[in-house]
PDB file as gemmi writes it, atoms N, CA and C in Angstrom:
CRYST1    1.000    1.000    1.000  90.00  90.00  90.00 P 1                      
ATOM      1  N   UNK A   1      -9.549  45.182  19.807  1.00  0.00           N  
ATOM      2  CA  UNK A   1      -9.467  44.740  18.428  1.00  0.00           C  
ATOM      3  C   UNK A   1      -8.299  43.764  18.219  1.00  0.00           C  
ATOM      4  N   UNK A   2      -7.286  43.911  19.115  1.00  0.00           N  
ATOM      5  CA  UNK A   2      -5.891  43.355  19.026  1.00  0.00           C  
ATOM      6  C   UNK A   2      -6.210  41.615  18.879  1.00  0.00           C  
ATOM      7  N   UNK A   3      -6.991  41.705  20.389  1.00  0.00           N  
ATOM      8  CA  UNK A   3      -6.971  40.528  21.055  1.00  0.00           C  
ATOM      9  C   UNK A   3      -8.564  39.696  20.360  1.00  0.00           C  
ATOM     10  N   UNK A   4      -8.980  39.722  19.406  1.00  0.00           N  
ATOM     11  CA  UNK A   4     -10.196  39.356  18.324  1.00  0.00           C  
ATOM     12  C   UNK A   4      -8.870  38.984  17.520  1.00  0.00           C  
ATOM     13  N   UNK A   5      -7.942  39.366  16.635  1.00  0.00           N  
ATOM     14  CA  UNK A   5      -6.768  39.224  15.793  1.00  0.00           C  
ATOM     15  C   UNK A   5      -6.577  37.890  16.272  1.00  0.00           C  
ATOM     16  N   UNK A   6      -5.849  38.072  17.267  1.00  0.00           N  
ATOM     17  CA  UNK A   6      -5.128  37.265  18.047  1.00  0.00           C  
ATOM     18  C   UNK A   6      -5.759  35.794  18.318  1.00  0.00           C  
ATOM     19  N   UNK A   7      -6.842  35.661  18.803  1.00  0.00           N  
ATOM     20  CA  UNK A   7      -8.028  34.133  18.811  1.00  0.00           C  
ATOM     21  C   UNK A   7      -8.239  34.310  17.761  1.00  0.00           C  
ATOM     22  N   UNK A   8      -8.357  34.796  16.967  1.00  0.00           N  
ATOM     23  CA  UNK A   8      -8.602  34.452  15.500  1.00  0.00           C  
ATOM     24  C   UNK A   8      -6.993  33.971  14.583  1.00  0.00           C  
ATOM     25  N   UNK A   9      -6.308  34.154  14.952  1.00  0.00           N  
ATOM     26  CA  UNK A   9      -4.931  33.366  14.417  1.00  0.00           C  
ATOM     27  C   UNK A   9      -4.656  31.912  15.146  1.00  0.00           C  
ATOM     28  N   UNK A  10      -5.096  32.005  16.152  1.00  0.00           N  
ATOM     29  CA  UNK A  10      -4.631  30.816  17.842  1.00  0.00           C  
ATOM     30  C   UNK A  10      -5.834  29.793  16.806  1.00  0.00           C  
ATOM     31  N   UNK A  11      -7.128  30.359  16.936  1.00  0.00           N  
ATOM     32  CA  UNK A  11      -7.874  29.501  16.251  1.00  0.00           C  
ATOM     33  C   UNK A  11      -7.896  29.016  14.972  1.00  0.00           C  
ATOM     34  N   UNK A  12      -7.067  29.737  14.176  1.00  0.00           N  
ATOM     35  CA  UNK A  12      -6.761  28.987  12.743  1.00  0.00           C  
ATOM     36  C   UNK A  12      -5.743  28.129  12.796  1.00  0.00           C  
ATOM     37  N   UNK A  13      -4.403  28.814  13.763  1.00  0.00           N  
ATOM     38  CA  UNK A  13      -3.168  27.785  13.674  1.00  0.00           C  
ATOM     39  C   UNK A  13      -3.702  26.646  14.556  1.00  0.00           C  
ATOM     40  N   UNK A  14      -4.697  26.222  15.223  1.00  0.00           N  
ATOM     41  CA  UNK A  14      -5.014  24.977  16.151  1.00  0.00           C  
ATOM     42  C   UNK A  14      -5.532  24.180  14.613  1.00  0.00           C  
ATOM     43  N   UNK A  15      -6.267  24.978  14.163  1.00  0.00           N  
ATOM     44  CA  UNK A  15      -7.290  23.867  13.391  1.00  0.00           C  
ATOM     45  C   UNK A  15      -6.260  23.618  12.386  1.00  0.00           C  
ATOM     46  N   UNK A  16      -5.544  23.956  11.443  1.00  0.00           N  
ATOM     47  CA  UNK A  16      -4.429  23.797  10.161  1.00  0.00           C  
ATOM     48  C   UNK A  16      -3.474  22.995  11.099  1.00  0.00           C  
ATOM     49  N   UNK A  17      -3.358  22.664  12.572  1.00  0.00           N  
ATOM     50  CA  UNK A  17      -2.643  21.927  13.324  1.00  0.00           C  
ATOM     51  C   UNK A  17      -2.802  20.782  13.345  1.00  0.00           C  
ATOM     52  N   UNK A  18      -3.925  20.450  13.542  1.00  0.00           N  
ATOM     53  CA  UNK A  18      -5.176  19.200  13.782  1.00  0.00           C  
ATOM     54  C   UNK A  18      -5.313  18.871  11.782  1.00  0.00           C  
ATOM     55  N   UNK A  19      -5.067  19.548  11.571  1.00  0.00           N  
ATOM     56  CA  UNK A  19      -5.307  18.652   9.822  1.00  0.00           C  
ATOM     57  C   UNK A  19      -3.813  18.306   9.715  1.00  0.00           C  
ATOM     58  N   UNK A  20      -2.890  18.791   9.624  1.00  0.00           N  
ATOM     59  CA  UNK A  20      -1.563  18.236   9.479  1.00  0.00           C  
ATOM     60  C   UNK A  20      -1.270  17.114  10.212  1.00  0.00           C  
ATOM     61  N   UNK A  21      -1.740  17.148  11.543  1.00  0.00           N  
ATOM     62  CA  UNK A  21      -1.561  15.560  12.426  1.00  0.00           C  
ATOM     63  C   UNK A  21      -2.570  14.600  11.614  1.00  0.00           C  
ATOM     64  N   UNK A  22      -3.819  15.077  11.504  1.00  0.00           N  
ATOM     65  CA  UNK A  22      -4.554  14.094  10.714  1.00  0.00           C  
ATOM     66  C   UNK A  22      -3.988  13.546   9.549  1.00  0.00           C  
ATOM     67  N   UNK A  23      -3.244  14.127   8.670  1.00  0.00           N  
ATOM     68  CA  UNK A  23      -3.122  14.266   7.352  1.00  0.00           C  
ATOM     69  C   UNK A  23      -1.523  13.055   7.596  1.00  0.00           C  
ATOM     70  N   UNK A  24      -1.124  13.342   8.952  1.00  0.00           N  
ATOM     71  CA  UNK A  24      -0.146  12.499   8.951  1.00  0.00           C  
ATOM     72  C   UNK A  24       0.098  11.207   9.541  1.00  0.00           C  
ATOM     73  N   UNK A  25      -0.895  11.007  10.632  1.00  0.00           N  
ATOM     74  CA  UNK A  25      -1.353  10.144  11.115  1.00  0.00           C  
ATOM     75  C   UNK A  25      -2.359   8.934   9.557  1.00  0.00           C  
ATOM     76  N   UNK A  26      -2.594   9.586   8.483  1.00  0.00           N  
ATOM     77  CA  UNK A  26      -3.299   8.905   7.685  1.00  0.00           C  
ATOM     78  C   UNK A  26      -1.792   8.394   6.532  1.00  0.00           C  
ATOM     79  N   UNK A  27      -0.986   8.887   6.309  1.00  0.00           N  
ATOM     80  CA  UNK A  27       0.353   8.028   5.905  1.00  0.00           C  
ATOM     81  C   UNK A  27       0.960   7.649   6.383  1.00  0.00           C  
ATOM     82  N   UNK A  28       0.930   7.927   7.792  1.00  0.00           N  
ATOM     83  CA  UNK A  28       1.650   6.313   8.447  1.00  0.00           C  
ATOM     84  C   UNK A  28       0.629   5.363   8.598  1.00  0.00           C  
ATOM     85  N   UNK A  29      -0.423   5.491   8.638  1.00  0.00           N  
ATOM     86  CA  UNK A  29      -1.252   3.998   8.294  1.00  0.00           C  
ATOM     87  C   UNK A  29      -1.319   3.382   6.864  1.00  0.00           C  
ATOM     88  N   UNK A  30      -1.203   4.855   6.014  1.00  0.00           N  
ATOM     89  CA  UNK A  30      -0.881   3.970   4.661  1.00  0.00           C  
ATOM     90  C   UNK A  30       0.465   3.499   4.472  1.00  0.00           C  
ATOM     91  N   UNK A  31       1.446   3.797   5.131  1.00  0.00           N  
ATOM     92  CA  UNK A  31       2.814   3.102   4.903  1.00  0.00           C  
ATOM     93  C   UNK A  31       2.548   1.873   5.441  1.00  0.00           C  
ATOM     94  N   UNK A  32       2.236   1.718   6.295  1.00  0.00           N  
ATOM     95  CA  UNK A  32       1.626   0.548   7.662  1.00  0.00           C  
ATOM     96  C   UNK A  32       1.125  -0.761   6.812  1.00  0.00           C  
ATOM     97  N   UNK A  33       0.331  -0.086   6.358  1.00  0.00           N  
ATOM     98  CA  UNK A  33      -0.509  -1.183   5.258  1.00  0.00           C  
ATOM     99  C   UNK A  33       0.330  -1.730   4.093  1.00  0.00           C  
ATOM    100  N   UNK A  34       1.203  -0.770   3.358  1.00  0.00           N  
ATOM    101  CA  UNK A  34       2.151  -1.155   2.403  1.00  0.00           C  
ATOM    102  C   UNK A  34       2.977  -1.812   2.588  1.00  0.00           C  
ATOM    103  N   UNK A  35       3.486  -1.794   3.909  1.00  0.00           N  
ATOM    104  CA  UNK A  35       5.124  -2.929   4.066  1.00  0.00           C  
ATOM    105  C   UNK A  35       3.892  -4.057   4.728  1.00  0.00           C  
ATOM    106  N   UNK A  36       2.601  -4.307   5.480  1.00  0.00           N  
ATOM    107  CA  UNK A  36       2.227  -4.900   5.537  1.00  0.00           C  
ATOM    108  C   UNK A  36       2.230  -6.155   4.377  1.00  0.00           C  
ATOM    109  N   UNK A  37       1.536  -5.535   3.014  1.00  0.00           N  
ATOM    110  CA  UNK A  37       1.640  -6.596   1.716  1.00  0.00           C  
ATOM    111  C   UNK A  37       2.431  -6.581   0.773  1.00  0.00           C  
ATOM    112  N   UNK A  38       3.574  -5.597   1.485  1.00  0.00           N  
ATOM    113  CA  UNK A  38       4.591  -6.615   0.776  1.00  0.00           C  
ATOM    114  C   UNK A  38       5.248  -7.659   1.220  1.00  0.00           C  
ATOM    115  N   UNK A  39       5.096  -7.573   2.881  1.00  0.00           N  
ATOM    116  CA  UNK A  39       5.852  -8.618   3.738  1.00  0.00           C  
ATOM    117  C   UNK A  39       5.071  -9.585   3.643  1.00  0.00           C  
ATOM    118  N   UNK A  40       3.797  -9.571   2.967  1.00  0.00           N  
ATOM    119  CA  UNK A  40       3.381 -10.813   2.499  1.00  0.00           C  
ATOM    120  C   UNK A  40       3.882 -12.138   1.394  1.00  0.00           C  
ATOM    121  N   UNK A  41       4.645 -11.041   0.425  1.00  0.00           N  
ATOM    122  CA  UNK A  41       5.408 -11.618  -0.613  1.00  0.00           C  
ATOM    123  C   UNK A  41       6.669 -12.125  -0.089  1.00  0.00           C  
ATOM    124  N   UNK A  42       7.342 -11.679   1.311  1.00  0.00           N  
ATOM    125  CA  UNK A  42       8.337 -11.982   1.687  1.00  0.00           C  
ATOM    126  C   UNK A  42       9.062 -13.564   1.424  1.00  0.00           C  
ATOM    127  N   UNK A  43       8.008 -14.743   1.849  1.00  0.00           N  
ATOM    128  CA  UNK A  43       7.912 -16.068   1.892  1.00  0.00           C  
ATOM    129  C   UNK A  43       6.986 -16.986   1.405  1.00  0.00           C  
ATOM    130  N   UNK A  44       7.230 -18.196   0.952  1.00  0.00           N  
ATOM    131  CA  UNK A  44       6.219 -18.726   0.795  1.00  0.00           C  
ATOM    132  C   UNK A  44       5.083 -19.058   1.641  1.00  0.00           C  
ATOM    133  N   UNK A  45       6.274 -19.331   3.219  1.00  0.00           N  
ATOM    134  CA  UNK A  45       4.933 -19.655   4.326  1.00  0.00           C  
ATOM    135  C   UNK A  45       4.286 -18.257   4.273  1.00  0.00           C  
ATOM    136  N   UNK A  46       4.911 -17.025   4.497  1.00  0.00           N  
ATOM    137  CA  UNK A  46       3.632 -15.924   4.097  1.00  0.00           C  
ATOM    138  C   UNK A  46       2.657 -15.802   3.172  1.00  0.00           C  
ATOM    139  N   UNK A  47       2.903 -16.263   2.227  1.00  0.00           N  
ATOM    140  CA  UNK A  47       2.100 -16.237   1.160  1.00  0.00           C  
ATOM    141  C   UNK A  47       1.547 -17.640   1.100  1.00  0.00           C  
ATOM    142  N   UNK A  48       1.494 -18.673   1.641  1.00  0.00           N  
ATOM    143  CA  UNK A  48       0.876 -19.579   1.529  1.00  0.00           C  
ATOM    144  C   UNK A  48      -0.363 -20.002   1.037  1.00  0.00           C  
ATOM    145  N   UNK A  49      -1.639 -18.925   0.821  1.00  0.00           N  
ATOM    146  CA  UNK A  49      -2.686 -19.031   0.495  1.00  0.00           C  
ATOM    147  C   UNK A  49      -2.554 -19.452  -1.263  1.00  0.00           C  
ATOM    148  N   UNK A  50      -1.657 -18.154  -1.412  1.00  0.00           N  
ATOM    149  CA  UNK A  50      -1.185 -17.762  -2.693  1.00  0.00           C  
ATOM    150  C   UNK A  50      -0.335 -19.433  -3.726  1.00  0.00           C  
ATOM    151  N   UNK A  51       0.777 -19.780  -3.093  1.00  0.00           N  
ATOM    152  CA  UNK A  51       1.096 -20.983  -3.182  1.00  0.00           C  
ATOM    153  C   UNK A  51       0.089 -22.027  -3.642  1.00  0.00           C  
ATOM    154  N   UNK A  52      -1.081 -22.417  -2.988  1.00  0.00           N  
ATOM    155  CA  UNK A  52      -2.208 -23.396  -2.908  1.00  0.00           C  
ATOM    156  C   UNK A  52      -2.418 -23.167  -4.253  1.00  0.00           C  
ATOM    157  N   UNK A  53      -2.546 -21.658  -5.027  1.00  0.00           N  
ATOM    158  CA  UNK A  53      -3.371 -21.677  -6.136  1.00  0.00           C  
ATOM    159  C   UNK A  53      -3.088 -22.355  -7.432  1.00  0.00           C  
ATOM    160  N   UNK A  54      -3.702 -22.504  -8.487  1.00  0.00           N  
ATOM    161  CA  UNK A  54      -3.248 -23.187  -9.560  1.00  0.00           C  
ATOM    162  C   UNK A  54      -2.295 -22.548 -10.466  1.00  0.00           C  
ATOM    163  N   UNK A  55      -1.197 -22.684 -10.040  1.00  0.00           N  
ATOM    164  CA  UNK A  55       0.409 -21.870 -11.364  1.00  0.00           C  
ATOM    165  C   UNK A  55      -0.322 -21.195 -12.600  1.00  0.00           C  
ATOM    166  N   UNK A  56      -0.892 -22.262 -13.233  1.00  0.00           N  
ATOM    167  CA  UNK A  56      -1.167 -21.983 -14.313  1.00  0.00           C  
ATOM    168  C   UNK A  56      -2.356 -20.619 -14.727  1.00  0.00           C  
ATOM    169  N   UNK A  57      -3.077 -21.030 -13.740  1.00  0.00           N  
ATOM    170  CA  UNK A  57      -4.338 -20.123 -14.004  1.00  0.00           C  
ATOM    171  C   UNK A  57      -3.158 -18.229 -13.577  1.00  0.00           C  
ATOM    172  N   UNK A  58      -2.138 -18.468 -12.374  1.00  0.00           N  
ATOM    173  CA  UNK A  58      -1.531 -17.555 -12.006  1.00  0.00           C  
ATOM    174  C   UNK A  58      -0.656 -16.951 -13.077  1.00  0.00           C  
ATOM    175  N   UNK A  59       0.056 -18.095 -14.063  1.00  0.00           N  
ATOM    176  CA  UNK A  59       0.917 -17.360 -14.630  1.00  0.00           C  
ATOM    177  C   UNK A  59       0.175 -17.176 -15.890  1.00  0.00           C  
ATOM    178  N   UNK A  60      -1.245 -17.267 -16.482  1.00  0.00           N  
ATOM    179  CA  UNK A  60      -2.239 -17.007 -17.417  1.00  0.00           C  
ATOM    180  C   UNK A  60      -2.717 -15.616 -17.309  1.00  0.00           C  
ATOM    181  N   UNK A  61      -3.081 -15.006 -15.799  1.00  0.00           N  
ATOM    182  CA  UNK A  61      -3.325 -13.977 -15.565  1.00  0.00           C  
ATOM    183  C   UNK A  61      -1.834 -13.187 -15.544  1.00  0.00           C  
ATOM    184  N   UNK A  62      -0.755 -13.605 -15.534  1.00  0.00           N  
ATOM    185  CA  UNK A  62       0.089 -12.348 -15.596  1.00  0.00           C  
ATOM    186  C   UNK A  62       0.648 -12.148 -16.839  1.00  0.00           C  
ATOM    187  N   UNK A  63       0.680 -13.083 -18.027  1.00  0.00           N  
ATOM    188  CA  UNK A  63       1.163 -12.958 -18.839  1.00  0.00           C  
ATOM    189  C   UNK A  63      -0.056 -11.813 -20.234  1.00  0.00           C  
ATOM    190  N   UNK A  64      -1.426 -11.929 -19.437  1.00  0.00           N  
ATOM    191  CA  UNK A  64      -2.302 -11.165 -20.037  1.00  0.00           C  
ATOM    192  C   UNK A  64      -1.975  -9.821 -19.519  1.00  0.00           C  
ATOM    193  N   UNK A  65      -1.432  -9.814 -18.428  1.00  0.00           N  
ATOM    194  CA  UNK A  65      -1.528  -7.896 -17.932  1.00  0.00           C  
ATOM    195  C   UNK A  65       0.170  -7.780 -18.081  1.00  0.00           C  
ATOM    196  N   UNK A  66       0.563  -8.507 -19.206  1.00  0.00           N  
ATOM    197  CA  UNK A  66       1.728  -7.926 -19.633  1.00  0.00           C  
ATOM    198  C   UNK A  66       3.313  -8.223 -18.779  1.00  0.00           C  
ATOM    199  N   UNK A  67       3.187  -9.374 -18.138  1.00  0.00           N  
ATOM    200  CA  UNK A  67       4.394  -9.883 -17.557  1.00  0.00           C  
ATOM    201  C   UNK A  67       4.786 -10.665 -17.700  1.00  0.00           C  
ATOM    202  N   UNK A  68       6.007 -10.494 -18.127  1.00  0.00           N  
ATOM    203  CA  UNK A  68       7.259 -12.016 -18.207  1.00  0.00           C  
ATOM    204  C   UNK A  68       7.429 -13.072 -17.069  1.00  0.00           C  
ATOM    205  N   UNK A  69       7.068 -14.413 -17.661  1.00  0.00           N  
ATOM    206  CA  UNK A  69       6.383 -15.095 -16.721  1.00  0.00           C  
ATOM    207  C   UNK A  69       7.944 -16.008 -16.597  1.00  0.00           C  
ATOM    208  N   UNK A  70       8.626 -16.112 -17.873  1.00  0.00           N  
ATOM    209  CA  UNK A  70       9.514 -17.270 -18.093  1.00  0.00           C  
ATOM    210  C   UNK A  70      10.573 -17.343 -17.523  1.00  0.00           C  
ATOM    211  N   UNK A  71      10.618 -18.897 -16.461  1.00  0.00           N  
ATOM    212  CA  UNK A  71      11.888 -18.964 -15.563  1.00  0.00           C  
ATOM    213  C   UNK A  71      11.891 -18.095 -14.415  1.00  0.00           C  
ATOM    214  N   UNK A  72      10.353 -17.715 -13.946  1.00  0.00           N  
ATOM    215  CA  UNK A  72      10.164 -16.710 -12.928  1.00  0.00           C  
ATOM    216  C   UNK A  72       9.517 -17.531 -11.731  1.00  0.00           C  
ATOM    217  N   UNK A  73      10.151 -17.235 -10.447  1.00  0.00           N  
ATOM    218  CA  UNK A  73       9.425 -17.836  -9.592  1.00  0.00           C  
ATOM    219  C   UNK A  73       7.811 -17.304  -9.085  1.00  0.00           C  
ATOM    220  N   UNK A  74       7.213 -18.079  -8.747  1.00  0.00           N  
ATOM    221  CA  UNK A  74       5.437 -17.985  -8.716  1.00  0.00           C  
ATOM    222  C   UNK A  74       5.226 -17.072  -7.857  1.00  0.00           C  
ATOM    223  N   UNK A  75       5.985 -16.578  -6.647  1.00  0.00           N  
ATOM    224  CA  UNK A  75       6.023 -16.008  -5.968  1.00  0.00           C  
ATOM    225  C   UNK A  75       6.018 -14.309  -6.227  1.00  0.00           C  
ATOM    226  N   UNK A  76       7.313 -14.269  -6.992  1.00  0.00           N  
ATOM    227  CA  UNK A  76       7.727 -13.102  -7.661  1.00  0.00           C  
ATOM    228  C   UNK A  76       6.794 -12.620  -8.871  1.00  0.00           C  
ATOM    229  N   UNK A  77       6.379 -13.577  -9.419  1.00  0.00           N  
ATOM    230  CA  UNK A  77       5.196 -13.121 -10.651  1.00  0.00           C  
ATOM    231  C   UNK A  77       3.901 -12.271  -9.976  1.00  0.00           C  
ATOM    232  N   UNK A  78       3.553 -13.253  -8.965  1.00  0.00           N  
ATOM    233  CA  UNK A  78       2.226 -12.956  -8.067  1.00  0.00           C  
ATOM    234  C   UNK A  78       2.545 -11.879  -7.416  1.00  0.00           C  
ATOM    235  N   UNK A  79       3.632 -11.131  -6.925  1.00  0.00           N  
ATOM    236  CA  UNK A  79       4.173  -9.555  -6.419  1.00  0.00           C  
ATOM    237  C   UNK A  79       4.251  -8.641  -7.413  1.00  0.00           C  
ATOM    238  N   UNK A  80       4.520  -9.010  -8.212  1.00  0.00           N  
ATOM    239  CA  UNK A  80       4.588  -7.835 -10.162  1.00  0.00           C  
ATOM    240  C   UNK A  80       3.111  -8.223 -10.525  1.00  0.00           C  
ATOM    241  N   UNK A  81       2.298  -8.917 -10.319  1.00  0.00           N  
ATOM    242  CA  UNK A  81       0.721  -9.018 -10.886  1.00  0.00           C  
ATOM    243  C   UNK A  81      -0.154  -8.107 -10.176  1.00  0.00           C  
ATOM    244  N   UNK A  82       0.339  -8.198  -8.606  1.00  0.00           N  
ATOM    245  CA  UNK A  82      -0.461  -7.234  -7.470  1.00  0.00           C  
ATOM    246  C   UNK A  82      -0.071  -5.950  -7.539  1.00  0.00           C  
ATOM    247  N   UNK A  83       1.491  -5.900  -7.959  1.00  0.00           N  
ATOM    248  CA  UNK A  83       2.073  -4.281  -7.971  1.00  0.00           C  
ATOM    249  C   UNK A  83       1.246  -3.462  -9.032  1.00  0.00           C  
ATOM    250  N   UNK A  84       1.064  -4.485 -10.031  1.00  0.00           N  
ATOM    251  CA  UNK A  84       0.245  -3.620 -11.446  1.00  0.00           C  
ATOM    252  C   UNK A  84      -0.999  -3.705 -11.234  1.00  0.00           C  
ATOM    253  N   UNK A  85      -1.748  -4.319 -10.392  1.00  0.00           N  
ATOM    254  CA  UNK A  85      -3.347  -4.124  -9.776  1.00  0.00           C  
ATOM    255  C   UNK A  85      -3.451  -2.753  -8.859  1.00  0.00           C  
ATOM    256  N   UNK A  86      -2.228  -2.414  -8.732  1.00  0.00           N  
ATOM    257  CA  UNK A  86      -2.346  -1.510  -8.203  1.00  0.00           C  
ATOM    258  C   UNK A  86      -3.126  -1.653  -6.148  1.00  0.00           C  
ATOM    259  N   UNK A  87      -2.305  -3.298  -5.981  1.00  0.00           N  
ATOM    260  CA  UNK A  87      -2.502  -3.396  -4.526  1.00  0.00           C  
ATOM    261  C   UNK A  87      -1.580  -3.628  -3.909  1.00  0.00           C  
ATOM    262  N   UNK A  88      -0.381  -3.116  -4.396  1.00  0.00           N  
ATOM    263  CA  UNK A  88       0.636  -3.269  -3.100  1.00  0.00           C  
ATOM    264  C   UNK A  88       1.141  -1.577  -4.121  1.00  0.00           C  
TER     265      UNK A  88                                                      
END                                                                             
């Protein structure tokens, strides 16, 4: 009876083992991804796509979702527009 106890604990602490590595292995890929886009905002050559776009249409969309656009660099607006999209 002991040894039924016993694989039956071995076999719960393996599996609650295997979800905690999973569970942690899945926030370091989400950290992974996060300094990923923000190190996008780092530069302009990083952000270069971003740069190309039209200011205006950029600082039109941030001043509608509620951000102070004035005397702000395009760069920095477009990192506070994505932070409140809720993608970085």
């Amino acid at each position: 009876m002991a040894d039924i106890s016993k694989r039956r604990f071995l076999r719960d602490l393996l599996r609650q083992g295997g979800r905690a590595w999973a569970a942690f292995q899945e926030g370091q890929e989400e950290a992974r991804e996060r300094a990923d886009q923000e190190a996008f905002f780092d530069s302009y050559e990083s952000s270069y796509a971003l740069t190309l776009a039209e200011e205006e249409l950029l600082m039109d969309s941030a001043r509608q979702a509620g951000i102070k656009t004035e005397g702000r660099d395009k760069n920095e607006v477009a990192k506070e527009l994505f932070a409140k999209e809720g993608r970085i």
